[in-house]
Each structure stands twice: as structure tokens, then as C-alpha cells.
TILOGU-758369 format. One line per 4 residues: number of its first residue (from 1); for each residue x, y, z of N, C-alpha, C, O. Coordinates in steps of 0.001 Angstrom, whole numbers. Example, Ala and Ser with C-alpha at 12.3 -4.5 7.8 and 13.67 -1.06 7.14 Angstrom:
// residues 2
1 = 13190 -5690 7800 12300 -4500 7800 13200 -3300 7800 14236 -3319 8465; 12850 -2250 7080 13670 -1060 7140 12900 30 7870 13409 1138 8039
//
This chain:
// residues 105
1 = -60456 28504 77257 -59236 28582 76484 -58071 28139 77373 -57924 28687 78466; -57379 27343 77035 -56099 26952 77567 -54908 27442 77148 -54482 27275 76005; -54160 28230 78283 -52717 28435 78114 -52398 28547 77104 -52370 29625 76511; -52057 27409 76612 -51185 27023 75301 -52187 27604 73756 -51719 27820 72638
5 = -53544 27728 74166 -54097 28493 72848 -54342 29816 73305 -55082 30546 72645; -53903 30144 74169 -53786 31537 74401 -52178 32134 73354 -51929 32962 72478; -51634 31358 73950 -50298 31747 73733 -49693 31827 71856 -48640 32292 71420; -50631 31299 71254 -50723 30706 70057 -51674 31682 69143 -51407 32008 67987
9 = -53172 32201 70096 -53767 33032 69250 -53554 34616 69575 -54148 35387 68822; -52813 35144 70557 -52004 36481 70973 -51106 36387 71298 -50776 37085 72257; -50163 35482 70716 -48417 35924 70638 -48122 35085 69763 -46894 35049 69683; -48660 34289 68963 -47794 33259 68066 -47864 33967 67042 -46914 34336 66352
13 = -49193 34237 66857 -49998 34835 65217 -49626 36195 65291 -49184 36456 64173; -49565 37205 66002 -48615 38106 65825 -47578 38404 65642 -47214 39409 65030; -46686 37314 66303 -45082 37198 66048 -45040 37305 64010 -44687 38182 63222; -45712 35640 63834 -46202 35480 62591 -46197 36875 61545 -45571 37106 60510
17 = -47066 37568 62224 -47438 38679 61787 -46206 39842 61619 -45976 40131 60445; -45678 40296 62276 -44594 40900 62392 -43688 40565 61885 -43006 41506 61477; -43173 39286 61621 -42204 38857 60740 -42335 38756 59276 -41363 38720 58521; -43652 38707 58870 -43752 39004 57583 -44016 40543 56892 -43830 40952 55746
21 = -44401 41033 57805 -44116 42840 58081 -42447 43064 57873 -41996 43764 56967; -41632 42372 58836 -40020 43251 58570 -39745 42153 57158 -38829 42593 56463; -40205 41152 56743 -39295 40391 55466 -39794 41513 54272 -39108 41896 53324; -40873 41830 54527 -42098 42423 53173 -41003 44523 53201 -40659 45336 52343
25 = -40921 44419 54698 -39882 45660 54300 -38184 46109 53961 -37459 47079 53743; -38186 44510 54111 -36674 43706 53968 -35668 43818 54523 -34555 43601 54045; -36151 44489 56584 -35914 44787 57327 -35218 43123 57572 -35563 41962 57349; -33962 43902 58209 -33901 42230 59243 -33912 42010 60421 -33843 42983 61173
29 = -33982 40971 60855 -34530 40846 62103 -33555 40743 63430 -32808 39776 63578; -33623 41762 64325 -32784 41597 65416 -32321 40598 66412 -32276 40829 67620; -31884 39169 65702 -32326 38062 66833 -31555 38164 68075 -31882 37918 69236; -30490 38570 67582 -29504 38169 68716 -29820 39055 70124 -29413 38760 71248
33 = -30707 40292 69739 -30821 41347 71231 -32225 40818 71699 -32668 40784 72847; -32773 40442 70608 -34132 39744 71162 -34196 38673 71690 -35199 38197 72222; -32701 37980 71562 -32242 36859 72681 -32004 37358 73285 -33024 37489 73961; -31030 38074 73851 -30578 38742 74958 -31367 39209 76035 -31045 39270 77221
37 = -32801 39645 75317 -33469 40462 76567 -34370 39020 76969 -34570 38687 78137; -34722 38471 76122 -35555 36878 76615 -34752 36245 77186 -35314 35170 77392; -33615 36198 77656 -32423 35534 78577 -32690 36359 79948 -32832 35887 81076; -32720 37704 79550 -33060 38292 81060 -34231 38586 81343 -34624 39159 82359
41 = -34975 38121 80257 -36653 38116 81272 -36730 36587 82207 -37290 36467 83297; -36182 35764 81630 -36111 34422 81812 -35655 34486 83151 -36210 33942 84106; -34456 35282 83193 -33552 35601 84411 -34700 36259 85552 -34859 35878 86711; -35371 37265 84899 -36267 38183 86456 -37294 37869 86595 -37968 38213 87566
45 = -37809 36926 85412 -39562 36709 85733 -39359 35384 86384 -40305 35094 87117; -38228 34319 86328 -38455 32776 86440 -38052 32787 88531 -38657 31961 89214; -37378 33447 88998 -37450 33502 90543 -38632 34252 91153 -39094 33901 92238; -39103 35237 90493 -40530 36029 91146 -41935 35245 90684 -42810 35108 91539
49 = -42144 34750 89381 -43144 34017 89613 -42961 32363 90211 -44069 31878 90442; -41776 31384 90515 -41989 30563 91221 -42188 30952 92897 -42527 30132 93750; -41927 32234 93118 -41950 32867 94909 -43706 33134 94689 -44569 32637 95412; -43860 33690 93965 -45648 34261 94046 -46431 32833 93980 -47280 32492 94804
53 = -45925 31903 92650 -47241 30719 92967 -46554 29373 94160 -47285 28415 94411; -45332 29447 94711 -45263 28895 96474 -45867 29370 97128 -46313 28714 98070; -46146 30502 97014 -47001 31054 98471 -48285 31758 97966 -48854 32683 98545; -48706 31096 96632 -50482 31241 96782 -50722 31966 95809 -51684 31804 95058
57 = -49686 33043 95688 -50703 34456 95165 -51607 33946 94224 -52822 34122 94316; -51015 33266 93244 -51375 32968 91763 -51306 31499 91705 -50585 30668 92257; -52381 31432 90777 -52441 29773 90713 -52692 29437 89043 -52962 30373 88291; -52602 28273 88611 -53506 28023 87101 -54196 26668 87443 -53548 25832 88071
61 = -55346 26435 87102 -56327 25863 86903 -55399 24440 86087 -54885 24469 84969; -55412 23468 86907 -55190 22232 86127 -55624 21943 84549 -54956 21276 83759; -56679 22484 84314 -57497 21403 83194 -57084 23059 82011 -57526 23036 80863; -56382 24122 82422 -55997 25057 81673 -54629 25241 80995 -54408 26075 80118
65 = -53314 23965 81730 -52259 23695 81827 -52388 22971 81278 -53443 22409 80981; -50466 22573 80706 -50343 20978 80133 -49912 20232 81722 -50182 19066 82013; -49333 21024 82446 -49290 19825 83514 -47297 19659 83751 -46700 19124 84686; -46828 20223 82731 -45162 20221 82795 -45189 21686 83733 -46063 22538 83570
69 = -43883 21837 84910 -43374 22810 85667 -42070 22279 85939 -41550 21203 86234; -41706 23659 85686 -40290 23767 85852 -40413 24641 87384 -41123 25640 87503; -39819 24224 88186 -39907 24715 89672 -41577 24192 89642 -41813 23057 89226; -42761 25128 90126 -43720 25337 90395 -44605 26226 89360 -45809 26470 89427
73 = -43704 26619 88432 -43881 27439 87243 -44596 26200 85692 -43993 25471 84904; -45850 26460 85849 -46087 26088 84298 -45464 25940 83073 -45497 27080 82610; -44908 25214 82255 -43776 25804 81289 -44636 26758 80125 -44080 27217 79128; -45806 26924 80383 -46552 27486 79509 -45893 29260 79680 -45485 30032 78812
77 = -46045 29447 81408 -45752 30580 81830 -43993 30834 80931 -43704 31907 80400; -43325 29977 80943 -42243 30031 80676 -42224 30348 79026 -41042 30356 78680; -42973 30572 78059 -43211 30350 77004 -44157 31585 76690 -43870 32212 75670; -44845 31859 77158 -45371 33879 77849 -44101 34283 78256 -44217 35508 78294
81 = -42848 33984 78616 -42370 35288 78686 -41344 35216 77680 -40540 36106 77958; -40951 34566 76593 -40083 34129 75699 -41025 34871 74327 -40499 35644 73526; -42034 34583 74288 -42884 34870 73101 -43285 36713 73580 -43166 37663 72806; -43688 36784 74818 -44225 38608 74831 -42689 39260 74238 -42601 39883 73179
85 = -41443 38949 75228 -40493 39436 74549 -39890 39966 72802 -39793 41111 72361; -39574 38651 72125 -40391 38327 71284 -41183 39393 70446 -40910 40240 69595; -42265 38951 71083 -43520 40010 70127 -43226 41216 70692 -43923 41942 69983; -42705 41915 71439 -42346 43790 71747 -40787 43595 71245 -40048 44353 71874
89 = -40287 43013 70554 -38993 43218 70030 -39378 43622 68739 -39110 44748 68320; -40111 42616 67946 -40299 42770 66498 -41173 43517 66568 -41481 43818 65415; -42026 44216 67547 -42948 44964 66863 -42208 46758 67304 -42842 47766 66991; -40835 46845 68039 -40353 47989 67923 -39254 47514 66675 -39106 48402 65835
93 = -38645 46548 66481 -37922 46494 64990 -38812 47257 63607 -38316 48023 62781; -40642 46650 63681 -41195 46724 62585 -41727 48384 62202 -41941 48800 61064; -41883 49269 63647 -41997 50488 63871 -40671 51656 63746 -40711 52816 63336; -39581 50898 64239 -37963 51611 63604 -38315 51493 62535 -38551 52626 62117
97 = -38561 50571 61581 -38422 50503 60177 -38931 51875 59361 -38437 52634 58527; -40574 51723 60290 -41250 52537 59097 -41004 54107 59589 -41197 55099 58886; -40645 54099 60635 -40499 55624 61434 -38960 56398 61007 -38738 57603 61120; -37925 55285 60461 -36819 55518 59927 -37003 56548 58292 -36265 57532 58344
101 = -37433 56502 57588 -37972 57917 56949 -37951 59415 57114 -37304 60314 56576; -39392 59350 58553 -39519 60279 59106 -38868 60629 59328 -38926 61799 58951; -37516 60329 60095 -36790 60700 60827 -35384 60972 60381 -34461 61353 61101; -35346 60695 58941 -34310 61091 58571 -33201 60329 58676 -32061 60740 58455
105 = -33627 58717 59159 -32567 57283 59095 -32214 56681 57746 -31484 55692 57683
//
């Protein structure tokens, strides 16, 4: 499996998933904080993983990549941390929703 169908069959199709979860509860969708925090993952993950794969720790397999890097960074990697964000945003939006009841929201 390559990267990019990783990224597609556990974070695309869930995103997918989750968004038709908050439309179906006619929840809307938080974009603007779910930008916000994908701006600062972008910010803390994009200097620590180009320091870890310069000096070895971590590597990806050529023929598992498309072959684009930004620094030394895969843009795939860059696209894992935009999409996990992402998918733990909408899936605490889609859990406020239904827990808002309970709770007396």
C-alpha cells in the first residue's frame, strides 16, 4: 500500500464519513478552528519531522512515495497531518453533537 492509498482509505473515507454524519444532524461544520489547529500542526510537526528524517530516524521507501518533498519531508507526510487533524476535529464536532442532549446543550 502506498502513502497516498493509505491516506485515502483511513483518513479520506472517514473524513467522508463524518461529514455526512454532521450534514445528516445538520450540525455545522467547524472549519475555521479546524484550520487553525492544521496551521499549527503544520507549524510543530513540519520542523520535527524534517530533523528526524535528516538524521535517519525515519525513512519512506521510494516505490511507497510520490517522490514530491518539501524540505526532506514527503508531501504525503504533509497531507497525514492536514487530514488526521481534520478527521479528530469532525469526529469531536460529530460527538458534541450527539452528546449535546445528554448534557443538557
Amino acid at each position: 500500500m502506498t502513502y497516498l492509498q493509505f491516506l485515502v482509505v483511513f483518513l479520506a473515507l472517514p473524513i467522508i464519513g463524518l461529514l455526512v454524519a454532521l450534514r445528516r444532524q445538520g450540525a455545522s461544520v467547524p472549519w475555521l478552528a479546524i484550520g487553525a489547529v492544521c496551521l499549527m500542526a503544520l507549524a510543530y510537526t513540519t520542523p520535527w519531522d524534517n530533523a528526524l528524517i535528516a538524521n535517519g530516524v525515519w525513512t519512506y521507501p521510494a516505490q511507497r512515495v510520490l517522490g514530491v518533498v518539501l524540505g526532506v519531508v514527503p508531501i504525503e507526510e504533509y497531507g497525514f497531518f492536514v487530514l488526521q487533524t481534520i478527521l479528530a476535529g469532525l469526529l469531536t464536532a460529530v460527538l458534541t453533537q450527539r452528546l449535546k442532549p445528554r448534557l443538557g446543550g
